[in-house]
N, C-alpha and C positions, 0 to 999 in steps of 0.2 A: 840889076837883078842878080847879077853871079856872085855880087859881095853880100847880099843877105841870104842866098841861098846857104851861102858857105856858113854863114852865123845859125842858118837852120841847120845844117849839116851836126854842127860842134853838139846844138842843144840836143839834137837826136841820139847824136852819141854818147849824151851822159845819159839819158834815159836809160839807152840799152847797157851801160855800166851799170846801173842803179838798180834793173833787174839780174843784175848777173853775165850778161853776155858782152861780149869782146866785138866791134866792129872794125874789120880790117880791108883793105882796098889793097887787092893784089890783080896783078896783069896774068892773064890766060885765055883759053881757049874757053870760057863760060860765061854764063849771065850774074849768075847771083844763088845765094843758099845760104841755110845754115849746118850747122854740124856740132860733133861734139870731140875736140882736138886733143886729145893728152888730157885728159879733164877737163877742159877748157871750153867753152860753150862759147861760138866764134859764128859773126855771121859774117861772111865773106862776101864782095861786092867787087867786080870788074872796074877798077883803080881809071879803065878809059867812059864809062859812064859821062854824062854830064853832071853837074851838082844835084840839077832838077832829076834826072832820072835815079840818081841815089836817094835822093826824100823821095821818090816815089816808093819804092821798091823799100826804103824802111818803112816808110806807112802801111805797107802794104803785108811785112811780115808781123810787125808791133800790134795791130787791131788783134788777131787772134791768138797772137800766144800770149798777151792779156789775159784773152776771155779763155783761154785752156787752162794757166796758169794761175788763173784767178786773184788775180796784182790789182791791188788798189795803188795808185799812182798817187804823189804830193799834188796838193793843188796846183802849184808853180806849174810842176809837169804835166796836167792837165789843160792849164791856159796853155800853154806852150806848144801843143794840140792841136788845140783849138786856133791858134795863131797861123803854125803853121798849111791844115788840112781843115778848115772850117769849124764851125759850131757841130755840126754831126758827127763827131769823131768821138 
């Protein structure tokens, strides 16, 4: 499981490339966020996570800043989706 997690990891992270934002996995005293860095649009994720709890927490920010930002995703990117977090997503 940790080796296709890590392969969902990668795909997730070109998505949030592909809208704009920077995903970076730094050690601290926090969960998870995003921000806006030096111009830079960075979602920041606790680097001690497990694989699984980083695809969660980017599913979990990805669903609505879609539906705020109003992004139509490549198909690839939408199977990829659907792959990783079901047919409802």
């Amino acid at each position: 499981m940790e080796k296709k997690a890590i392969v969902h990891l990668k795909k997730l992270e070109r998505i949030f490339l592909s809208i704009g934002y920077a995903v970076r996995y730094e050690k601290g005293n926090f969960t998870a966020g995003s921000c806006l860095l030096k111009g830079e649009k960075v979602i920041v994720i606790n680097k001690h996570f497990t694989p699984e709890g980083k695809i969660s927490y980017l599913g979990d920010v990805l669903r609505p800043m879609l539906k705020q930002m109003n992004i139509q995703l490549e198909a690839e990117d939408k199977l990829t989706l659907q792959e990783i977090f079901g047919e409802n997503y």
